[in-house]
N, C-alpha and C positions, 0 to 999 in steps of 0.2 A: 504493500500500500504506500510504505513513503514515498520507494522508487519510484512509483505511479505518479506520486505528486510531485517528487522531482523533475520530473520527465513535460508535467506537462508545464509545472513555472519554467523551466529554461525555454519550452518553446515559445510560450509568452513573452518571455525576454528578446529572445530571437527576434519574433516578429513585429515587436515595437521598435526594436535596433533598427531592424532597416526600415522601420516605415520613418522613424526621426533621420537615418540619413537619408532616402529618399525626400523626402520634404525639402531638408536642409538644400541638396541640391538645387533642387524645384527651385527654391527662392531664392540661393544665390545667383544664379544666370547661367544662361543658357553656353552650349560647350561651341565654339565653330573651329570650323576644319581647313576650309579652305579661302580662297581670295580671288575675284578677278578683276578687270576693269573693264568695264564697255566706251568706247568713245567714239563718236562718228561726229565729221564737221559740220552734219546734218541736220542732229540733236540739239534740245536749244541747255545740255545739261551733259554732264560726266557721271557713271554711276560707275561703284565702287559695291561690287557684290560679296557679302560672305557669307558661307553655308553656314546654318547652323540647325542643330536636334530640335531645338523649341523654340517657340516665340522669347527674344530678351524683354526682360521689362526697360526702357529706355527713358522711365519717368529722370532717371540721375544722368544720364547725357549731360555732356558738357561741353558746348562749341567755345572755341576760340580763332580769331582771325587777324594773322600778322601780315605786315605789308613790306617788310624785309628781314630776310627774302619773303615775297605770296606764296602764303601758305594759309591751309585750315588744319586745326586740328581738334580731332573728335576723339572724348573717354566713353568708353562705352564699359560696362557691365560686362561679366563674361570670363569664360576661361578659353586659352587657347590648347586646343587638343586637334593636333595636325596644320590648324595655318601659325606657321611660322613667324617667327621677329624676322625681321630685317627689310632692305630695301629691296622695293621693285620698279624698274627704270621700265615707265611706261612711250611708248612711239609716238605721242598725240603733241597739234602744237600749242595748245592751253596745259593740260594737264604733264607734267614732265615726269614728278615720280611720285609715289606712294610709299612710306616706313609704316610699319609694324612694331611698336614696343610696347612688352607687358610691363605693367610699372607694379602690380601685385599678383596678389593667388587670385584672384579673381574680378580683376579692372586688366583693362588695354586701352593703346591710344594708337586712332589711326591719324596718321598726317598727311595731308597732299600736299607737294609743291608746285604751285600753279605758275602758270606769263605773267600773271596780272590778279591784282586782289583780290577779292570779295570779299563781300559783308553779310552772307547768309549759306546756308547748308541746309539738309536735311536730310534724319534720317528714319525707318520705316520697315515694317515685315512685311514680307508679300504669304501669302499662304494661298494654294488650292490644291482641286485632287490629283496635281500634278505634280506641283513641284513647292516647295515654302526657302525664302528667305530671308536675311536681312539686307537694306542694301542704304548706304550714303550715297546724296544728290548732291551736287556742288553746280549751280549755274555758269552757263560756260554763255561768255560775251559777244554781242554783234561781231566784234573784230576778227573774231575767230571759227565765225560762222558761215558756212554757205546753205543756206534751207533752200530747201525744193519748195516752199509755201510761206508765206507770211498769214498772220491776223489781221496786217491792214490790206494787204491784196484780197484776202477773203472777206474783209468792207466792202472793199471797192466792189470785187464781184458781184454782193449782195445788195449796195445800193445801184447796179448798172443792172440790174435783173436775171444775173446769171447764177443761175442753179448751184450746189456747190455739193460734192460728191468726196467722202473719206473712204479713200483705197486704205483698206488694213491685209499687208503682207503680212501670213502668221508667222507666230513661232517671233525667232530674232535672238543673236546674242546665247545667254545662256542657256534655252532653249531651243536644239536644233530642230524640235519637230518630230515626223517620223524619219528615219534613214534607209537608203534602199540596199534589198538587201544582196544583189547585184554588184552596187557598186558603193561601198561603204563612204565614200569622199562623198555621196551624193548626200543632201541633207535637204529636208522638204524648207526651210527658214532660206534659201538661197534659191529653189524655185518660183517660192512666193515672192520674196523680195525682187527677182528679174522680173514676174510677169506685174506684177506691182509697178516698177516703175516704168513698166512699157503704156500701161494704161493710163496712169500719169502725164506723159511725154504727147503721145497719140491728143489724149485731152487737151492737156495745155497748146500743142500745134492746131486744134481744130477752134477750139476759143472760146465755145459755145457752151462747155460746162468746166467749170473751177474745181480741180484735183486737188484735195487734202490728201498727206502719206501719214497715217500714225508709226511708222519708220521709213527711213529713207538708207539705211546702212542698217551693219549685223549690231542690235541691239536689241534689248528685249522690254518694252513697256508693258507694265503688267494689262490685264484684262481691264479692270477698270479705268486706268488710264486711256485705253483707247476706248471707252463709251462715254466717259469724261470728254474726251476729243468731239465727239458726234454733237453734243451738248453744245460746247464752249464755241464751235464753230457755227451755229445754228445749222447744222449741216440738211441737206433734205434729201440723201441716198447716203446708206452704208452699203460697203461692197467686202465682205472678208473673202482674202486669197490664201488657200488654201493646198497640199496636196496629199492624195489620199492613200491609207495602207491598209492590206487586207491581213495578218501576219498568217492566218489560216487558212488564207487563199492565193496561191498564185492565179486564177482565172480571171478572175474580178478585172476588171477592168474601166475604162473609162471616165467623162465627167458627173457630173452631177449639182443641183444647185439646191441646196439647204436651205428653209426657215424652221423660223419656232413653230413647234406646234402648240400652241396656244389651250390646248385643251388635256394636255397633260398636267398633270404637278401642279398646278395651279399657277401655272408660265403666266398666263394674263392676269392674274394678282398681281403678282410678285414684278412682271414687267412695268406694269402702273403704277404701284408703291416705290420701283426706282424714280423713274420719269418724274414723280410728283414731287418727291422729296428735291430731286436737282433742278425742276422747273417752280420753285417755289416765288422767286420772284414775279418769272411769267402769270402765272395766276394771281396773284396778286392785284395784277391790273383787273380781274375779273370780282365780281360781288361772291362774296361767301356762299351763296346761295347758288350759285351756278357753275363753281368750280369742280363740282366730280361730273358734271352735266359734261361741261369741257375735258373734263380727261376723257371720258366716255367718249365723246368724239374723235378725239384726237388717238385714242388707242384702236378705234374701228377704222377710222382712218389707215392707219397704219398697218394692219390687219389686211384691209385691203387693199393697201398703195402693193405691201411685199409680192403677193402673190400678183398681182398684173407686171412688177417690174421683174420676177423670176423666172414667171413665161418669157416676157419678152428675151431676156439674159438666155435663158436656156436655148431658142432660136436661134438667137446669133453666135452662141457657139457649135451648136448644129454643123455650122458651115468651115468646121473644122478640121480636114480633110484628116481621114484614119483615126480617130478620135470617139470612141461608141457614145450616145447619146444616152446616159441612165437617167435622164430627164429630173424634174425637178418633183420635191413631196417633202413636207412638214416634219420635219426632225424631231425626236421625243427626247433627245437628250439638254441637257440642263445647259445649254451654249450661253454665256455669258454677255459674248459681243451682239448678240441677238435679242437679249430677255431686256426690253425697255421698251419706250414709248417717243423716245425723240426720234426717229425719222424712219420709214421702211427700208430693213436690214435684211439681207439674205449672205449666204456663204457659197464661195465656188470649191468644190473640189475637182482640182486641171488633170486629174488623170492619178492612176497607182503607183506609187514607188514600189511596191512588192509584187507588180506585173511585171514581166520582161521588156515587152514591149511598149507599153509606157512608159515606162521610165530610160528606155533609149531613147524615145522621146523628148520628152524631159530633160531631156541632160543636153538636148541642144537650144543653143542660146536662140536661131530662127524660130525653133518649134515655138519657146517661151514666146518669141515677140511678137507668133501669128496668136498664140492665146491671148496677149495682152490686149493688142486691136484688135478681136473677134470683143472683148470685155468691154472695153471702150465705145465701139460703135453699141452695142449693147445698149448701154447708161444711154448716150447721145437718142439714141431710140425712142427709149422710155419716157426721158424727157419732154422731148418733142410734143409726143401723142399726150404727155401729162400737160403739155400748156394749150395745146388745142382743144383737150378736154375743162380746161379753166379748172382743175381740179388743186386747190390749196390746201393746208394743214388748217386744222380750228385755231390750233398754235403756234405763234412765231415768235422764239424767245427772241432773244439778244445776245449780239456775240458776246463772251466772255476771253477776254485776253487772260491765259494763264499766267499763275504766278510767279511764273520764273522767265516768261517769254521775255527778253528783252528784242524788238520787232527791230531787225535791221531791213532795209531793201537793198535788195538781193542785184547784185549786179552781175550774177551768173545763175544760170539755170538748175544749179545744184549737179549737174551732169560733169563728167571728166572723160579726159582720153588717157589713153597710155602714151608714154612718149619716153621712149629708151637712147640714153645719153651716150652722141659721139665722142670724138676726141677732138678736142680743144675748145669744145663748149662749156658754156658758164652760166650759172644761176639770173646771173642779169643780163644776156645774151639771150638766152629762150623767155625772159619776162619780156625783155623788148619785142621780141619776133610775133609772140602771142597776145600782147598788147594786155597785160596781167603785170601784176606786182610780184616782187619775188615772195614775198610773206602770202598772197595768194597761192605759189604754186607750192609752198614748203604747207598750208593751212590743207591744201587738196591731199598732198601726197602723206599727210600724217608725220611729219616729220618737225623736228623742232626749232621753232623761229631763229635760233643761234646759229643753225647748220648754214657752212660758206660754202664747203668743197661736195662738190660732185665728182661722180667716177662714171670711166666708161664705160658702157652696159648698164647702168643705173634708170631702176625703173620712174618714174616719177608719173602723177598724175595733175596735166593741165586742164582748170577750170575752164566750162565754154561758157562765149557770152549769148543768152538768148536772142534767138531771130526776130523776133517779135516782142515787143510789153507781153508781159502774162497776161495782163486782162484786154484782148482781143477791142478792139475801136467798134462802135453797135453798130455798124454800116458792114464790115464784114461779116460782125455774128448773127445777124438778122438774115444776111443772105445765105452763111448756110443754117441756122436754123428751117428759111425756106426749101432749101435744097433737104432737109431730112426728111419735111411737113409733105412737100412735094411728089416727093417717092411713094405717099401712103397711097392709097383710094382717095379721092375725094370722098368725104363726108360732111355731113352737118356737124356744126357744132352744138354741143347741147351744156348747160347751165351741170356746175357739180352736184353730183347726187346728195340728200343729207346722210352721212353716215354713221349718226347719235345709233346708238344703239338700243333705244326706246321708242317703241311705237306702237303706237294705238291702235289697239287689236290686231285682227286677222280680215281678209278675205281670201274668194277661194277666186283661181286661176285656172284656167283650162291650156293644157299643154298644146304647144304648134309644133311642125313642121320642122322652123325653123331655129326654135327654142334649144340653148344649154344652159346647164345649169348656172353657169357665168351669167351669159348676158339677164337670164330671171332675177340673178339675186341683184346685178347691178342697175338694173332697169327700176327696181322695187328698194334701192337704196342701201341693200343692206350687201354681206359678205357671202361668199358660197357655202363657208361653213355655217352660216346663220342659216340658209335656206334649208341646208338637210338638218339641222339643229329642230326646226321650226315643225320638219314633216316626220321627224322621226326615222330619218335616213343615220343609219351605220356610216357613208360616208356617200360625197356627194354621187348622185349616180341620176340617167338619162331616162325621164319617164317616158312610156309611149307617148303619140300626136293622140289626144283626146282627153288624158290622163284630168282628174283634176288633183290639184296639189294647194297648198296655203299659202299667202304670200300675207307684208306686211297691208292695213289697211290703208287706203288714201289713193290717187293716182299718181300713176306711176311716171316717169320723169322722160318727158320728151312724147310728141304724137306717135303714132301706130308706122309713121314714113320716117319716122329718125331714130326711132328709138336705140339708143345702143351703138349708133350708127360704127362709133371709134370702134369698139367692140368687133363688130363687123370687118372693118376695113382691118383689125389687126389677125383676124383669123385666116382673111384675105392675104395677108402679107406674109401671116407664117406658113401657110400651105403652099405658096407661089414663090420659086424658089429664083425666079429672075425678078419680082418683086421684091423676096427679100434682101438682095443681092443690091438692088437698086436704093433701098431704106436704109440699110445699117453701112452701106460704102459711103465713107468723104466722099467729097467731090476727086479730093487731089488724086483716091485713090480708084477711079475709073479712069483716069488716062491709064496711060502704059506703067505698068507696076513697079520697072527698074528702067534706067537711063545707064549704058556703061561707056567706060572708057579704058582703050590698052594704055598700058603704061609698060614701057621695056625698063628692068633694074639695071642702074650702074654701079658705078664702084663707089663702096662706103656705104647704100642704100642699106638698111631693114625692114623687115616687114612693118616695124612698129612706125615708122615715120612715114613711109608711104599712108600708111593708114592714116596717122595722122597727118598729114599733108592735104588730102582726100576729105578728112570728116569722116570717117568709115568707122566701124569697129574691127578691130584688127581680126576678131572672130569669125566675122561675114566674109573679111575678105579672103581670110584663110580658108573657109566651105567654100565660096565662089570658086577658089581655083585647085580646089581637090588638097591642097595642101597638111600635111600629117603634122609636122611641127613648122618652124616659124625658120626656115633653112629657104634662101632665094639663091638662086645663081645671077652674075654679072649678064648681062643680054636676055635674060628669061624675059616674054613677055606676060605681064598681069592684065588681067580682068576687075574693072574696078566697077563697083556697082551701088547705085543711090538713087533715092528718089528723083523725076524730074524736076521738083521745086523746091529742094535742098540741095542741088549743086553747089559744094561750096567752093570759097577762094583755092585758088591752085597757084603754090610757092614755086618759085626756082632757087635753088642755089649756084650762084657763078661760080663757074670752073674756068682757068686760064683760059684765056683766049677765046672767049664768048664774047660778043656784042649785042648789043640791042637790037640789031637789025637781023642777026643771025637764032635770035630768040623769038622774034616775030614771027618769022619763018617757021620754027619749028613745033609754036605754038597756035599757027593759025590765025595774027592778029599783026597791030602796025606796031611800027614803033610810037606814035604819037599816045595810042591807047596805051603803051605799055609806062607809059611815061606818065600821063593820067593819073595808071593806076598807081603808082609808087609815088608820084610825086617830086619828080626830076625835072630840072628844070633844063641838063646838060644830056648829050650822048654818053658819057662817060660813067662806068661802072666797074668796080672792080672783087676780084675773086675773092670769094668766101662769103659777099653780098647777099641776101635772101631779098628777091623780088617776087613781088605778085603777077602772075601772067595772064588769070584769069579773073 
């Protein structure tokens, strides 16, 4: 019997031992392992990621900010188990390095040394069923920034009446994504990101709709940060890019286009308690009395903007040649970038990483860029038919400039080339040629505003200057808005339907001919999933011509000769495949598709300067001429290939005993024009010279 009792107080001891050290840990902080940095010149910020087992508590944080040397330095809570003390010499030209010192058994201090001051930080746990971290923000300054988008260009757009559309490449940065399992380099955050910024680019050259990136480089902003993004820009299309893996299936194949389903989980609760809570000021403007009235709207809205703007999406990648169509259907899973109420969101998945075939796909950079503009014309579609249908939000916040944007304007498109360094060239010799700052090309290429010397073979990356303002002059974007409008059917216009989601009883409708379930539920105001809701339909489905069915009470929007009409003319456009050919093409791109030019290589040439010479990417130029790696011979001739209204300038370099009259010649022009174009006022030129010939 004692033993008994001994037996069982030791285990009582036991088990309070480690529940007081368990605790104890608990509440002294959290253990981290490891460290990274993310930095793109893209980002309006530098984040500073460290893994850690739990959430820290960061109530004892301690910022401090010196100005020499610029530096931050953050104590955080915590014990280090695997990231290490000491320095890490980061490649970026803001952020230079990061130290690591434990100053106890359970405190550390991170430090960055930055270019230039700051007076603020931030730091934050991300958690989901993916992946949890901690990670420190340090705002990185105009000067060292090149964004593919501003908060005042997205004004501009929004007071010039252009639409305004957030491309979200997924994944990014710490999160690769899925990885294929083919080709392990492949990583679906580098698919996304390419066809991401093809839709972007496509946009921004056509003018007519205003491309937000919630990334523009490998970086990872969490989930809510990028529906924050949707919010703050008043945006009125989300577009997430995506690529898909089967790990159970090699068959699977093809695209596909995701929303919420709305009628799982309680998605449309939960999307409208986000929305509400971030639209809090917007309502405000409205009487207490009729703010859920308004979300009510604005959530059916939404409900039915997605699925009209996923159909259309789904068409126009349709015309994606060897690409299966797995068309587009209401997603049941918990998607984050989707569950909200600021603007209709849907998701692309561009094809399988864990098919063969796709993902050879995939891994080519044309393939990426015909999905991009298949995306692109997409959106411009959608648009279109949405302003001819006069169809608005009940909602239109106000932009919200974030808190860390410092808004510079952008004197380069965010775009780069590659451009691989000769011999006897110089930092301030190629800023001169490319009409760039040096601290521009040292900001592009990630390298540190101190670096003088360049070497030969050195890759670097030169900013381009935009063709065009970002926000397109209304005299061209009105004509091609016409030129999209034009392409449809003619139809009637008809007045936006109400899409409140309250209404006054029932009546009963008699099925046509002509009747689906689309154009019923939008003809009678309401969503498709409301009509089968309404009739007791499993999911929407095609009654017979006689049927009667229920519809909302009141009449219904537009006469018996227009009803729907846009409806009509879109079902007209996606069946008609030289219709649709005609709708979702620019203009630019029914001419002739490529413009080429030979070019024979001389001595000293690479493939990288040719390309950049050109305006090409050196990638296209290498698939145009069957090319394996980046190896040209002296007299090979190349194949140069570009669009016909982006022909760019074309350089010479003088070599002994050239003249301007002998350059004329060889380029097809006079001397007076060559003269013109460079700005001479004499005959006289000499060797090593970079002239414009075209």
């Amino acid at each position: 019997m004692n033993r008994s009792i001994h037996n069982r107080v030791a285990f009582c001891i036991s088990i309070l031992v480690l529940f007081l050290f368990t605790t104890s840990n608990r509440c002294q902080g959290a253990s981290f392992s490891s460290m990274s940095v993310e930095t793109d010149p893209g980002w309006d910020r530098v984040r500073i990621i460290l893994d850690c087992d739990s959430e820290p508590s960061f109530g004892s944080a301690r910022f401090e900010y010196f100005s020499n040397p610029a530096r931050v330095r953050i104590t955080l809570p915590g014990y280090l188990k695997g990231l290490n003390e000491g320095r890490t010499t980061v490649t970026d030209s803001f952020l230079k390095t990061v130290v690591v010192d434990k100053i106890s058994r359970n405190q550390f201090q991170v430090t960055a040394y930055l270019a230039s001051p700051v007076d603020r930080a931030e730091v934050d746990f991300y958690s989901s069923s993916r992946m949890e971290f901690a990670y420190i923000d340090i705002p990185r300054p105009a000067r060292y920034r090149q964004p593919w988008w501003t908060f005042s260009e997205v004004k501009r757009a929004k007071d010039s009446g252009i639409p305004v559309v957030v491309i979200d490449p997924g994944h990014g940065g710490y999160d690769p994504g899925a990885i294929c399992r083919f080709n392990k380099s492949l990583h679906e955050k580098e698919v996304a990101l390419d066809i991401g910024r093809e839709v972007a680019r496509t946009l921004k050259r056509n003018g007519v709709v205003y491309p937000v990136l919630t990334r523009s480089g490998d970086y990872y902003p969490t989930l809510d940060e990028r529906v924050e993004l949707i919010k703050n820009t008043a945006a009125d299309l989300f577009v997430s890019v995506h690529a898909d893996s089967a790990p159970d299936s090699r068959t699977a194949n093809g695209f596909a286009v995701w929303t919420l389903d709305r009628t799982k989980n309680n998605f449309r609760a939960r999307a409208n308690q986000t929305s509400k809570y971030g639209w809090q000021n917007a309502l405000d403007r409205f009487p207490p009395s009729q703010q859920a009235v308004m979300m009510k709207k604005q959530s059916s809205f939404v409900e039915h903007e997605t699925e009209v703007a996923a159909k259309i999406m789904t068409t126009a990648m349709d015309r994606i040649p060897n690409l299966e169509n797995r068309g587009f259907k209401p997603h049941d899973y918990n998607l984050v970038v989707l569950r909200h109420d600021y603007a209709p969101s849907f998701l692309v998945e561009a094809g399988f990483l864990s098919n063969s075939g796709d993902s050879q796909k995939l891994n080519s950079h044309s393939f990426r860029k015909r999905i991009g503009q298949e995306i692109a014309r997409g959106i411009e579609a959608y648009f279109a038919q949405r302003s001819l249908a006069h169809r608005n939000a009940p909602i239109r916040p106000r932009i919200t400039v974030a808190s860390f944007t410092e808004d510079p304007t952008p004197r380069f498109t965010g775009q780069t080339f590659e451009y691989r360094v000769r011999r006897n060239e110089t930092l301030k010799g190629l800023a001169q040629r490319f009409d760039v700052t040096v601290d521009e090309i040292l900001i592009a290429s990630g390298k540190p505003l101190s670096k003088t010397i360049i070497y030969v073979d050195e890759v670097l990356r030169i900013p381009t200057h935009p063709s065009q303002t970002s926000i397109t002059p209304p005299s061209i974007r009105s004509q091609r808005t016409r030129e999209i409008i034009a392409s449809l059917p003619k139809v009637l216009q008809t007045d936006s339907p109400d899409l409140g989601l309250d209404y006054p009883g029932t009546q009963r409708y008699e099925w046509r001919n002509e009747d689906t379930p689309l154009k019923v539920a939008l003809r009678f105001g309401i969503t498709e999933r409301q009509l089968a809701n309404l009739n007791g339909w499993s999911s929407p489905s095609d009654p017979t011509p006689g049927d009667v069915i229920l519809v909302p009470a009141g009449e219904p929007n537009g006469d018996d000769s227009s009803r729907l009409g846009i409806l009509d003319s879109l079902e007209a456009w996606a069946g008609d495949e030289s219709v649709m050919a005609a709708a979702v093409e620019p203009a630019e791109a029914r001419q002739p598709e490529v413009q080429t030019e030979s070019y024979k290589v001389r001595p000293g040439d690479t493939l990288s300067e040719i390309a950049s010479r050109y305006g090409v990417d050196v990638r296209d130029l290498r698939a145009a001429n069957s090319l394996k790696d980046d190896t040209i011979q002296v007299g090979e001739t190349l194949r140069i290939a570009f669009a016909p209204d982006q022909t760019p300038p074309l350089e010479h370099s003088i070599r002994r005993g050239e003249s301007l009259e002998k350059l004329a010649k060889q380029y097809g022009t006079s001397v007076r024009q060559l003269k013109e174009l460079n700005g001479l006022k004499g005959d006289r030129i000499n060797a090593g010279d970079v002239l414009r010939v075209r």
